[in-house]
N, C-alpha and C positions, 0 to 999 in steps of 0.2 A: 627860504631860498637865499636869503641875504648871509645868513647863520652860512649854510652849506657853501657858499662859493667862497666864504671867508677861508678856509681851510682848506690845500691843494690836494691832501689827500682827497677829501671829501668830492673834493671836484672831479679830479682823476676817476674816481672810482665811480659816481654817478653820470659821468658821461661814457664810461666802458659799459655799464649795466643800462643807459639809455638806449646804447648802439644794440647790444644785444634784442633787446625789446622793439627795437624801429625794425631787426631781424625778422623777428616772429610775425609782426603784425604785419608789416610793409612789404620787405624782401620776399616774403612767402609767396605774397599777393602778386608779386610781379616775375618770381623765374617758375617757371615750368618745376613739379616736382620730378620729371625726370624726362633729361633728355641723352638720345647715344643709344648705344647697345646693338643699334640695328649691323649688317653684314659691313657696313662702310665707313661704321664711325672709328676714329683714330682710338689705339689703343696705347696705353702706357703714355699718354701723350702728356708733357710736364706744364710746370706752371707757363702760361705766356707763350706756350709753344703752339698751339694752332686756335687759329681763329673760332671764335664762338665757345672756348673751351678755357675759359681765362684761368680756372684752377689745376687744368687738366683734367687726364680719365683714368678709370682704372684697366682692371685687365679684359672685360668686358665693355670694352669702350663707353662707358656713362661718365658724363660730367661728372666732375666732384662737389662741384658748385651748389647746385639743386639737392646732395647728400646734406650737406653742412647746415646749409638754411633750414631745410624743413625737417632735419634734427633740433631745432631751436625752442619749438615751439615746445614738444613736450619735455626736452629737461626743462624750462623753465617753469610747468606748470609742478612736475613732482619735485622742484627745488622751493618751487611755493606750497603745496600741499605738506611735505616734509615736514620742512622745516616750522611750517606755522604750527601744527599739527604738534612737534614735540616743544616747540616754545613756549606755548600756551598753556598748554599742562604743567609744564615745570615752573611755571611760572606764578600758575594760580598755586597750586599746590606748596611748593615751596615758600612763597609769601606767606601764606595761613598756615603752613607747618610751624616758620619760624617765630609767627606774631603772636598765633595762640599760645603754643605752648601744652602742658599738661597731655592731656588723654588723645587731644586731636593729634599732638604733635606724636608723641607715642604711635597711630596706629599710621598715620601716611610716611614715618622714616621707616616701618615697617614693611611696609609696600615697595617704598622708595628700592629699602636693602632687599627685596627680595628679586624686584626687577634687574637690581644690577649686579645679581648672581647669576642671572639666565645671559650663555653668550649670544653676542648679537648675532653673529653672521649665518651661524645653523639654523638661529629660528627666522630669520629673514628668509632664508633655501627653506623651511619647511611651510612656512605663511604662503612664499610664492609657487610652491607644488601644490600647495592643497588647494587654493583659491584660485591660481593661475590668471590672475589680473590682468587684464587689458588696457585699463584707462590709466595713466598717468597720473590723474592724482591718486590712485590709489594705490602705484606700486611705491609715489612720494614717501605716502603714512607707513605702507609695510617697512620700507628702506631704515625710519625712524622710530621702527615702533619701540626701541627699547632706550632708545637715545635720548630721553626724558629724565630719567632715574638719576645721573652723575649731576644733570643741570641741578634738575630741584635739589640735590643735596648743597650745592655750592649758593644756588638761591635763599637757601633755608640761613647757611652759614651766615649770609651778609645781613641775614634782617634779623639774625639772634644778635648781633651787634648795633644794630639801626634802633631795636624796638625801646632803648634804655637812651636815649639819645634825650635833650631836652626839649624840643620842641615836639617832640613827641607825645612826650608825657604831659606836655603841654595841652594834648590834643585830647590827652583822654580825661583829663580832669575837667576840659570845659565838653565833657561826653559828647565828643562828635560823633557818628556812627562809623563802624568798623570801614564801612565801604569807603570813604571818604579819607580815615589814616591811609588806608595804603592807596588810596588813587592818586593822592596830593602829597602824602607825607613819605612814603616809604618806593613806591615805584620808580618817581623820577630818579633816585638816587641809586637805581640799581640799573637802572636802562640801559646804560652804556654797556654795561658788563651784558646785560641780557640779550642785546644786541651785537654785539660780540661773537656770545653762545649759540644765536640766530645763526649768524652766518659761518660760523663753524658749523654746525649741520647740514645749512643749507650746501657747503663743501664735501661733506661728509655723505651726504644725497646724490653730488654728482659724481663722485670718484666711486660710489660703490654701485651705483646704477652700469655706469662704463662697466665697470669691473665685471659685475653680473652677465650682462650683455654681450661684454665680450666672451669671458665663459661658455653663453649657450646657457643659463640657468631662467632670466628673464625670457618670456615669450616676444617673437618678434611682431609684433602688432602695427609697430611704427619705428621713423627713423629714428636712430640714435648714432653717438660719432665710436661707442662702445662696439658696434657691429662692423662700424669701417676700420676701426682698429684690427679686427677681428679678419675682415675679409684680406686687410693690406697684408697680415703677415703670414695665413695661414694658407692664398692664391698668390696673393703679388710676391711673395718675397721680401718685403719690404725691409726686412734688418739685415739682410743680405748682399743687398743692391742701389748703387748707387743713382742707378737708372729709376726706381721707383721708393727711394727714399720718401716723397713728398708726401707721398699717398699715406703713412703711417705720421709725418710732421703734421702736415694739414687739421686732423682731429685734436693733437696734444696743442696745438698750438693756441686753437679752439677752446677748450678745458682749462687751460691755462689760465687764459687773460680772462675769462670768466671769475674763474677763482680770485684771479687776481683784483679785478676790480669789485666784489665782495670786498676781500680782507682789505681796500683801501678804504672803502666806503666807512666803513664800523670803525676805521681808526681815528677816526674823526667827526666819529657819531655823538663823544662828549658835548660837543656846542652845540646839539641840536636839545639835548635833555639836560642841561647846566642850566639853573634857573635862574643864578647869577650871569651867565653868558647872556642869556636868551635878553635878560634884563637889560642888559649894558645897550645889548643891536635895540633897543628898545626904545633908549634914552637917545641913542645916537639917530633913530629915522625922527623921531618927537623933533629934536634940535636941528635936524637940515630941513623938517618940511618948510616951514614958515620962509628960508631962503627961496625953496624950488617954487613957491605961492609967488 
C-alpha cells in the first residue's frame, strides 16, 4: 500500500477502480434497481432537474441512476472474468514457450500463430449465437477468447531475452527447479508489462461488451450502459437533441473513467513488481519503525 500511494498515478487510478467496486457492492445495495416508468413519472427530465431523480430520466420516465449502478456489477465481473481468463494463458504459455525452447516452444508459437489468424469479432458473434450466454463471466471469457495469442507472442519475446541473462543462469546451474526460475526469476520482470496487457483487455472487454450490446448481438440478461447507449439514441434521440444529450453522456461518461482509472493504475504498477523498489519501501519502513516505537 505504501509502494501504491507512492505513485499519483497509482493513486488516481486505485481510488476510481475502488469507487467503481464500493458501486457494485454498496450503491447496488441501497438504490432500488428501478424506479419511474409509472403514468406520472417525469420524462426526459435532466440532471438536477426534479427531485428524487438526481441523474435524470429517460423517455419512459425511469431514473438513470439505478441504470448506471446496477450496470456495474456485471461489466466488472466479465472485465474480471476476461481479462484474467486471457492473462493467464498468455501468460503461462508464453513464459514456458520462451524459457524452453526447442519442440515445446515449436508447437505453442504454433498454436499461438494459428489463434491469431482466427478474427476476433466474427468468432466472438459466432461463440455468442451458439451458446447464447447469460452469465457474465462467461460472455467476459467469450469477449477474450482469442485475445491471448498476440499477448503470449510478446510474452514469449521478453523472456527469449530474460532466459540468457546472468542471474538466470545462475539459477540453473545451481539446478533449481523450473517452477521457481520463472516464479522468482523471470516473472517479476515481466509483471509490469503483463499488467499492462491485463488491463488492455480488460479495456478491450468493456468497449466490445458496450459495443455488442449496443448492437443487439449480446442477449439482454442484465443491465449494461451498452443498452442505454442503445436506447438514448435509437428512442430518445440523443445526438440530435440538446434536450436529451445527458441520457447518451451519462453511460460514456461511465466507460470512460473506468478505462481511465485501469490505464492509470498499470502506469505505475512498476513499483509494485520492481524488487529493487519494493526493496528500498523496505529499508525505509525497517528505519522509521524503531522512531514510531
Amino acid at each position: 500500500m505504501r509502494v501504491i500511494w507512492s505513485d499519483w498515478r497509482t493513486r488516481i487510478g486505485t481510488l476510481i477502480i475502488l469507487f467503481y467496486v464500493f458501486v457494485a457492492t454498496v450503491l447496488t445495495q441501497v438504490v432500488p434497481e428501478s424506479k419511474g416508468g409509472g403514468p406520472g413519472s417525469p420524462r426526459y427530465a435532466g440532471i438536477l432537474e426534479v427531485p428524487g431523480y438526481p441523474l435524470g430520466t429517460n423517455a419512459n420516465g425511469e431514473s438513470l441512476l439505478p441504470k448506471l449502478v446496477h450496470a456495474t456489477p456485471p461489466m466488472l465481473q466479465m472485465i474480471i472474468a476476461g481479462a484474467v481468463f486471457s492473462t493467464v494463458i498468455a501468460t503461462a504459455l508464453g513464459t514456458v514457450s520462451g524459457y524452453k525452447g526447442g519442440l515445446v516452444d515449436t508447437v505453442i508459437t504454433t498454436i499461438m500463430d494459428i489463434a491469431m489468424t482466427i478474427p476476433g469479432l466474427p468468432l466472438i458473434i459466432l461463440v455468442v449465437v451458439i451458446f447464447e450466454p447469460e452469465s457474465p463471466y462467461l460472455i467476459g471469457v467469450f469477449l477474450a477468447i482469442n485475445a491471448w495469442a498476440g499477448l503470449a507472442r510478446q510474452i514469449r519475446s521478453q523472456v527469449l531475452e530474460l532466459r540468457d541473462k546472468s542471474y538466470i543462469e545462475a539459477s540453473r546451474i545451481m539446478n533449481r527447479p523450473l517452477r521457481a526460475i520463472i516464479t522468482d526469476d523471470i516473472l517479476p520482470n515481466i509483471m509490469p508489462f503483463v499488467l499492462i496487457s491485463f488491463v488492455n483487455t480488460a479495456r478491450g472487454v468493456i468497449f466490445g461488451s458496450v459495443a455488442l450490446f449496443y448492437l443487439g448481438v449480446l442477449p439482454v440478461s442484465f443491465p449494461n450502459w451498452g443498452i442505454m447507449l442503445n436506447n438514448a439514441y435509437s428512442t430518445g434521440g440523443a445526438l440530435y437533441s440538446w434536450d436529451s444529450l445527458y441520457w447518451i453522456l451519462l453511460p460514456m461518461i461511465t466507460i470512460v473513467m473506468l478505462s481511465f482509472g485501469l490505464v492509470l493504475f498499470s502506469q505505475g504498477t512498476e513499483r509494485l513488481f520492481n524488487p529493487r523498489i519494493r526493496a528500498r519501501h523496505a529499508s525505509s519502513i525497517d528505519e522509521t519503525a524503531p522512531m514510531e516505537q
